[in-house]
C-alpha positions as CSV (number, residue, x, y, z in Angstrom):
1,X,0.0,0.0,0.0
2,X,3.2,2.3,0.3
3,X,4.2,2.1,-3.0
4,X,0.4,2.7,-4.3
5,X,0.4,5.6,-2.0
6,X,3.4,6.4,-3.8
7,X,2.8,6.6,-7.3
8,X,-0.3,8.5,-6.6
9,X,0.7,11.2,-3.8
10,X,2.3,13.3,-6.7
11,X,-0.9,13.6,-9.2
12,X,-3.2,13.9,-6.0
13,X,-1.9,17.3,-5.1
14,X,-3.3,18.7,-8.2
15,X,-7.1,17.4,-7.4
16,X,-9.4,19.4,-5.5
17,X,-11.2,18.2,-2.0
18,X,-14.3,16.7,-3.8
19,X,-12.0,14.7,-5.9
20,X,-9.6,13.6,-2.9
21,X,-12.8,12.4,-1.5
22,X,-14.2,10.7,-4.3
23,X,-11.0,8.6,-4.8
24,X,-11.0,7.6,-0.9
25,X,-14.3,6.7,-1.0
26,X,-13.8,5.0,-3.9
27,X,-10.7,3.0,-2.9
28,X,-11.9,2.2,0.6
29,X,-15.4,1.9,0.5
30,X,-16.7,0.9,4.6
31,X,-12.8,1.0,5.6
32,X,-12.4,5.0,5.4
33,X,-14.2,7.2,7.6
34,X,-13.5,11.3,8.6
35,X,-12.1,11.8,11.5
36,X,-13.6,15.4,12.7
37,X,-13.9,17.4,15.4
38,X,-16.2,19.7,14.1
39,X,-14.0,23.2,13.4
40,X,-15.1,25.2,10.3
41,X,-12.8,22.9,8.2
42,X,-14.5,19.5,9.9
43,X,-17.8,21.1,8.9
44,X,-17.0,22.2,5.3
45,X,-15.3,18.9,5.1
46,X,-18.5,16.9,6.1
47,X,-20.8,18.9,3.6
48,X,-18.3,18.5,0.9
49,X,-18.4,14.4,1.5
50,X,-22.2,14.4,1.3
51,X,-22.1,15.8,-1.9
52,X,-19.6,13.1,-3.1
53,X,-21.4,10.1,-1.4
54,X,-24.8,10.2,0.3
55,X,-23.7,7.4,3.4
56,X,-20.3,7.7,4.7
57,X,-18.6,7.2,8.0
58,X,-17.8,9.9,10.3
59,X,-16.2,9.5,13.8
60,X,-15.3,11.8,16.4
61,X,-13.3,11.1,19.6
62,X,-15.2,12.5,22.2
63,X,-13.1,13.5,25.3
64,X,-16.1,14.1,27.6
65,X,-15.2,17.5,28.4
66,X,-16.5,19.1,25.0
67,X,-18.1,22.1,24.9
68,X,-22.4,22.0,25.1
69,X,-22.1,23.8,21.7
70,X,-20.2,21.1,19.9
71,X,-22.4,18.5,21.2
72,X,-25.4,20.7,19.7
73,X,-23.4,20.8,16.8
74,X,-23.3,17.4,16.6
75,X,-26.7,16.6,16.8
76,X,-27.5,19.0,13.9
77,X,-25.1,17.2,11.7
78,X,-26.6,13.5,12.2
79,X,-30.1,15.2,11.0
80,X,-29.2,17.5,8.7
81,X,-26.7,14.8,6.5
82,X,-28.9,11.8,8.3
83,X,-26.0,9.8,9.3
84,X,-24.7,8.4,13.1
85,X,-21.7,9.9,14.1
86,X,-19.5,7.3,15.5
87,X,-18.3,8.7,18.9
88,X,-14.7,6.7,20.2
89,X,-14.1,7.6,24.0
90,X,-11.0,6.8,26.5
91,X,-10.7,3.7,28.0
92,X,-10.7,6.4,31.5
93,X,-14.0,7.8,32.5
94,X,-13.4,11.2,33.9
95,X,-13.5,10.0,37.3
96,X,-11.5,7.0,36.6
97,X,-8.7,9.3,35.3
98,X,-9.2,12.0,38.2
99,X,-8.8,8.8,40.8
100,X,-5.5,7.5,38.7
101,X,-3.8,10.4,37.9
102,X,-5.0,12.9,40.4
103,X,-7.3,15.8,39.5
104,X,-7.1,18.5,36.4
105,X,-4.4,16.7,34.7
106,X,-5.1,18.8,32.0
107,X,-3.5,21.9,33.7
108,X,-0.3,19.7,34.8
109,X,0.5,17.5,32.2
110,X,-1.9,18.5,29.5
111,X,0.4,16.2,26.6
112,X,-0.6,13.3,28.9
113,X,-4.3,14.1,29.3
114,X,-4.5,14.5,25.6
115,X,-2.9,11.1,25.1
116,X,-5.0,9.4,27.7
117,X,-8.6,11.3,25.9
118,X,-7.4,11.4,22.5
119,X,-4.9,9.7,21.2
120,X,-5.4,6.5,22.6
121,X,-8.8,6.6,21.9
122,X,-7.9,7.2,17.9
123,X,-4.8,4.1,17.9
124,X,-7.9,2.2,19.0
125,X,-10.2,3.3,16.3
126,X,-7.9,3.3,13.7
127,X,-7.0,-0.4,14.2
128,X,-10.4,-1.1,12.6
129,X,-9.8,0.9,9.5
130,X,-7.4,0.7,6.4
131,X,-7.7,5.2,5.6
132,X,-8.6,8.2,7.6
133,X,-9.5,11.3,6.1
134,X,-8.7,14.3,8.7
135,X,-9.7,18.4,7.6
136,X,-6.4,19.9,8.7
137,X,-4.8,22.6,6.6
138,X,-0.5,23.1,6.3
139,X,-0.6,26.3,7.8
140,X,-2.2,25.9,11.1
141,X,0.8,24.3,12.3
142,X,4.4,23.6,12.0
143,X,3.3,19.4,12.1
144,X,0.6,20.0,9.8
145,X,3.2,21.8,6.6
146,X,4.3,19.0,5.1
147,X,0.9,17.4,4.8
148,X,-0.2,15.9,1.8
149,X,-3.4,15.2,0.3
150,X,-2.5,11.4,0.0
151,X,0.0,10.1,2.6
152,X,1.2,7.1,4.4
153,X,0.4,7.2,8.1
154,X,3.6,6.3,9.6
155,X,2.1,7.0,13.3
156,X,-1.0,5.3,12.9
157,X,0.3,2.3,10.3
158,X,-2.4,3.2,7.6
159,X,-3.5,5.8,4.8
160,X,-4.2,9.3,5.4
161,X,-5.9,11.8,3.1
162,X,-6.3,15.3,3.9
163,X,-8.3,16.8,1.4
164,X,-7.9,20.4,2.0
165,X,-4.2,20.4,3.0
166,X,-4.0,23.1,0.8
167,X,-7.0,25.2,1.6
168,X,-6.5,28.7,3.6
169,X,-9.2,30.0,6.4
170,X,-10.7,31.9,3.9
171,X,-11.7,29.4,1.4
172,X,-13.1,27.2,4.2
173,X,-14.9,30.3,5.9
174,X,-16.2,31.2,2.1
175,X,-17.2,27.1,1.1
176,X,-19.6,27.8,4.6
177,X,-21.0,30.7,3.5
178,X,-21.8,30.1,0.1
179,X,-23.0,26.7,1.1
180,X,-24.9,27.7,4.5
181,X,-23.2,24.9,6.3
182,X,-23.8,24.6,10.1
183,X,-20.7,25.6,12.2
184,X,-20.0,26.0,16.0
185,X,-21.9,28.8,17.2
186,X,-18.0,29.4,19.4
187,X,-16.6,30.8,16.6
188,X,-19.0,33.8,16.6
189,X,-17.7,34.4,19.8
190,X,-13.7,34.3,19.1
191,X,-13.2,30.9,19.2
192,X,-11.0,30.3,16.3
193,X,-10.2,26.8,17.6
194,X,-11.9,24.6,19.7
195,X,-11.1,21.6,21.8
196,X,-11.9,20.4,25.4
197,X,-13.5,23.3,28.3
198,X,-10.2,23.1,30.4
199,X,-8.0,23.4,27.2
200,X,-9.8,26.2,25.3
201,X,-10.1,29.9,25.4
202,X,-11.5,32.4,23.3
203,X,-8.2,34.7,21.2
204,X,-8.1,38.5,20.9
205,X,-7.9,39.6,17.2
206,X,-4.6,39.4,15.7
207,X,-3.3,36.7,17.6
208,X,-2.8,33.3,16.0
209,X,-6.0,31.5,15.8
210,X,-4.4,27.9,18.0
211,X,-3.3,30.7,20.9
212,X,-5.9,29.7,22.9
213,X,-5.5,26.5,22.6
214,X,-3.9,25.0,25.9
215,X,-3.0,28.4,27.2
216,X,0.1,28.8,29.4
217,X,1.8,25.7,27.5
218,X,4.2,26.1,24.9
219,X,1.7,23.1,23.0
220,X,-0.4,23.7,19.7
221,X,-1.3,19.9,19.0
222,X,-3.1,17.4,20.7
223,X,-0.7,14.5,19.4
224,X,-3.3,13.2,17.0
225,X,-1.5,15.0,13.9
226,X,2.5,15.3,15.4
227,X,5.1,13.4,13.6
228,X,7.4,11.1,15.7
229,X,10.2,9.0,14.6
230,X,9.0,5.8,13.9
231,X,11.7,3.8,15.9
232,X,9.8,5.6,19.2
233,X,6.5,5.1,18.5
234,X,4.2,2.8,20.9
235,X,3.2,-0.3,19.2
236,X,-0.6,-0.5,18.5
237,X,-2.8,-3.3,20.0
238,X,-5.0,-5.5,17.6
């Protein structure tokens, strides 16, 4: 699967998100699914793919400390593009994690409460797929710039596609409007990014739009998108 990956990564850069999708879809059938957590590029992302295929898979990994306005968001997504959002969890309840690793881990070690919530949680999912298809753009972060539209997951062992790698804020914030797709209402409100309560706060204007993400730490990923030497990465669990 490499060398497909390979041969195809080059002409891929030239196609646009619809046709990115098309070709995942097309390739993977049930064993691709979007990975989303509902930004403005998870939500232009999810209209695009229900214009390229009517059923598709859609998962989120939901940390249980999500804001009320995501999970609205979420239930007007399953009605308006009538599909079931699949929702992947930690193996940790909240108070499992509180009891094990003392309370408010996220404002101690917050790389280890996103590996606990998140990434785990993903290594788990992904185990059950053969692509993921992710909404992140090469200039939110330094991780994210040498994305491609077609790549081989290293991290994870399996295909990723990243259909608007190339896309700026703008063009995502334009595909919304033009297309009056549903967005978290947070983002009215200066909320540029958004992850978990503990770990997100709104930005003043002209700061970078991850700056409140994780305040206080010098941290602008969760993990779920970092690149890591393979030699030091955990082994994953059938």
């Amino acid at each position: 699967m490499k060398q497909q990956i390979a041969q195809i990564q080059l002409a891929a850069e030239s196609w646009n998100p619809r046709q990115v999708l098309a070709w995942a879809f097309g390739k993977f059938g049930n064993e691709v699914a979007i990975s989303s957590a509902f930004g403005a590029e998870g939500m232009a992302l999810i209209d695009m793919a229900s214009r390229v295929q009517k059923d598709f898979r859609l998962f989120t990994i939901d940390t249980e400390f999500l804001f009320p306005e995501t999970y609205n968001l979420m239930d007007r997504i399953e009605e308006r593009y009538g599909i079931t959002i699949e929702r992947v969890y930690s193996l940790l309840s909240p108070e499992t994690q509180e009891r094990v690793h003392g309370g408010a881990l996220w404002s101690r070690n917050p790389d280890e409460c996103c590996n606990l919530r998140k990434v785990e949680p993903l290594r788990r999912k992904l185990t059950d797929l053969s692509a993921w298809i992710t909404s992140i753009r090469r200039d939110q972060t330094s991780d994210r710039a040498g994305a491609r539209k077609i790549e081989w997951d290293e991290k994870f062992g399996l295909v990723k596609v990243n259909p608007l790698a190339d896309w700026s804020s703008a063009q995502v914030w334009r595909y919304i409007r033009e297309h009056d797709v549903p967005y978290n209402t947070l983002h009215d409100q200066n909320y540029p990014s958004i992850g978990c309560t503990h770990c997100t706060q709104a930005v003043k204007s002209g700061d970078d739009p991850r700056a409140g993400r994780w305040p206080g730490f010098a941290k602008t990923e969760c993990g779920l998108h970092m690149i890591e030497p393979a030699a030091t990465l955990p082994k994953v669990q059938a």
